[in-house]
C-alpha positions in Angstrom: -4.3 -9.0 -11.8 -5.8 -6.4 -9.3 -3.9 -4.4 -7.6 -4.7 -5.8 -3.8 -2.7 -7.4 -1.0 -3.3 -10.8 -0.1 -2.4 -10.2 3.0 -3.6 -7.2 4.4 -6.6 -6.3 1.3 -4.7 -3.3 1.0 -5.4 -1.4 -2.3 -5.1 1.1 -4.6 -7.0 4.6 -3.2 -8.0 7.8 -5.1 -7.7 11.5 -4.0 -7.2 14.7 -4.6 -4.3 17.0 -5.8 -4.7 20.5 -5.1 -2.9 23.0 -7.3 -2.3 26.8 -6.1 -1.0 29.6 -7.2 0.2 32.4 -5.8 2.9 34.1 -3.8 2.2 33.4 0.1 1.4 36.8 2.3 5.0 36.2 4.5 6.7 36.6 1.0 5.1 39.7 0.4 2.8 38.2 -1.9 -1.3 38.9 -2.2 -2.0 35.3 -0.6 -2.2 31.9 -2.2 -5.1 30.2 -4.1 -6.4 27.1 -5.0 -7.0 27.0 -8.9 -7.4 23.2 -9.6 -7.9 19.8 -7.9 -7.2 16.9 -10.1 -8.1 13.1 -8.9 -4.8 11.2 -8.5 -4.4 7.5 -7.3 -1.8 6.1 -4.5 -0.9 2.6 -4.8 0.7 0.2 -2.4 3.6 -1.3 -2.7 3.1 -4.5 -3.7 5.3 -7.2 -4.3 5.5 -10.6 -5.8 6.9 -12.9 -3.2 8.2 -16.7 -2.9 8.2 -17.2 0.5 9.1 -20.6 2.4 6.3 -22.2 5.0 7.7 -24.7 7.1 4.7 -26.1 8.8 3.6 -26.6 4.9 6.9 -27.9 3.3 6.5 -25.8 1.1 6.9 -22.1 -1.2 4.0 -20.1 -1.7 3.9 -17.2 -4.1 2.2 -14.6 -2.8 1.6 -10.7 -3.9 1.7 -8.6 -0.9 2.7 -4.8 0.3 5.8 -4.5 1.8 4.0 -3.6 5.4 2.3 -7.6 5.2 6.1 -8.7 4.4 7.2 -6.8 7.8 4.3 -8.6 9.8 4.9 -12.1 7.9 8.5 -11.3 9.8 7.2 -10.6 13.0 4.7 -13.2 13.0 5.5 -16.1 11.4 4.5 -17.1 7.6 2.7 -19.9 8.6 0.3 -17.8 11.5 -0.3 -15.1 9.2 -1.4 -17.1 5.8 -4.1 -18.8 8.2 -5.3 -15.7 9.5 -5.9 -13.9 6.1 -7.8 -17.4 5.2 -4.6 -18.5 2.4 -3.9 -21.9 4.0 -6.1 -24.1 5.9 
């Protein structure tokens, strides 16, 4: 499965790591330098959740980042599903 929110689309991102070397001027060093930048990825925080919709009657199992979980609890489960198109 990909690695997305259902809630919120958020997803996995790419960036970049920069390496240096070096011993900074304040340390009595020359200066520091970048010598590499390698690609790394961040991912969310997803989680695989059973959560209960009363309007429904029902559990839905959902995978969503832990920042869709805080706004499921500020908003209700059954107003957020029908606003990210999950339940009619």
């Amino acid at each position: 499965m990909a690695r997305i929110c259902s809630i919120r689309g958020t997803r996995v991102r790419s960036g970049g790591r920069i390496h240096r070397s070096g011993l900074a001027k304040k340390k009595g060093g020359i200066g520091r330098h970048v010598t590499k930048v390698t690609k790394r990825t961040v991912s969310p925080n997803l989680q695989t959740k059973r959560i209960w919709v009363p309007e429904l009657n029902k559990f839905m199992r959902i995978k969503l980042s832990c920042r869709a979980l805080k706004t499921i609890n500020k908003n209700g489960a059954f107003v957020t599903l029908k606003k990210a198109g999950l339940v009619s």
